[in-house]
N, C-alpha and C positions, 0 to 999 in steps of 0.2 A: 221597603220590602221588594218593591218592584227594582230596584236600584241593584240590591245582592243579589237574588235572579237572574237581572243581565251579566253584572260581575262575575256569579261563580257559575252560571249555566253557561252561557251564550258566547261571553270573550274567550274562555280556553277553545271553544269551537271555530270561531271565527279566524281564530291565532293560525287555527291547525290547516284550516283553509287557505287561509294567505300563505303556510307554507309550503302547500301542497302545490299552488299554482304558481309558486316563488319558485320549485325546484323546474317544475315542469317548464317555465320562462327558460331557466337555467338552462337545462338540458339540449332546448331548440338551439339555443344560443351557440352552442359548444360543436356546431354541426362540423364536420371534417370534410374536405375537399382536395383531391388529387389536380395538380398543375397538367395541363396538356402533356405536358413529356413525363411528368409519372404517370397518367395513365396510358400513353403510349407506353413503357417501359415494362410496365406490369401487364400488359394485353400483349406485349410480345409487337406491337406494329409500329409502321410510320405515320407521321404526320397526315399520310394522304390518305390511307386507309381510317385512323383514325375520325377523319372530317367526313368521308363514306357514311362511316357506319352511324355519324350525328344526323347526316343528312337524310339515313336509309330509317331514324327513330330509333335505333337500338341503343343509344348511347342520346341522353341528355346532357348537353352544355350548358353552361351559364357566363358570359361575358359579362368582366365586371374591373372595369377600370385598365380597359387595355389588355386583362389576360382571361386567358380562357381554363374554365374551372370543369370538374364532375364532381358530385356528388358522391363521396368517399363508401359510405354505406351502401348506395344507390349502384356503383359500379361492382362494390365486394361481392354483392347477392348476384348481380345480376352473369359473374365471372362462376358463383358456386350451382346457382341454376340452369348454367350453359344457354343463357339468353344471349352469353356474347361470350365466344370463344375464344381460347387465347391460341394466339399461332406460335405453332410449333416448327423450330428451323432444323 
């Protein structure tokens, strides 16, 4: 008794769980990151402005095997929020 209970209660629940926290793994995993010259390219700046504004906190880097990353989502918000401006020539 106690056997079909777990079986037909408990396992589809647990299943759903492991999926839930299976997609949400996923998801992290999938994170997108601009190269220093795409996100200079898309902010409109140079290399030297761009290294300014990591320096000034508006812009977090991640160094990781030699190259220098942002945060794809982290800089799209932060370009639609006008936390960091794109220069206009």
């Amino acid at each position: 008794m106690i056997r079909g209970f777990v079986k037909n209660i408990l396992k589809p629940i647990i299943a759903e769980a492991i999926a839930e926290v299976g997609a949400e793994v996923a998801q992290r995993s999938e994170k997108r990151y601009y190269t220093r010259e795409e996100a200079c390219h898309k902010l409109k700046i140079g290399t030297t402005t761009f290294y300014r504004l990591a320096k000034k906190g508006k812009i977090t880097i991640l160094k990781l095997e030699g190259k220098t990353l942002v945060d794809a989502d982290e800089l799209d918000e932060a370009i639609e929020t006008k936390a960091v401006f794109r220069y206009q020539h």
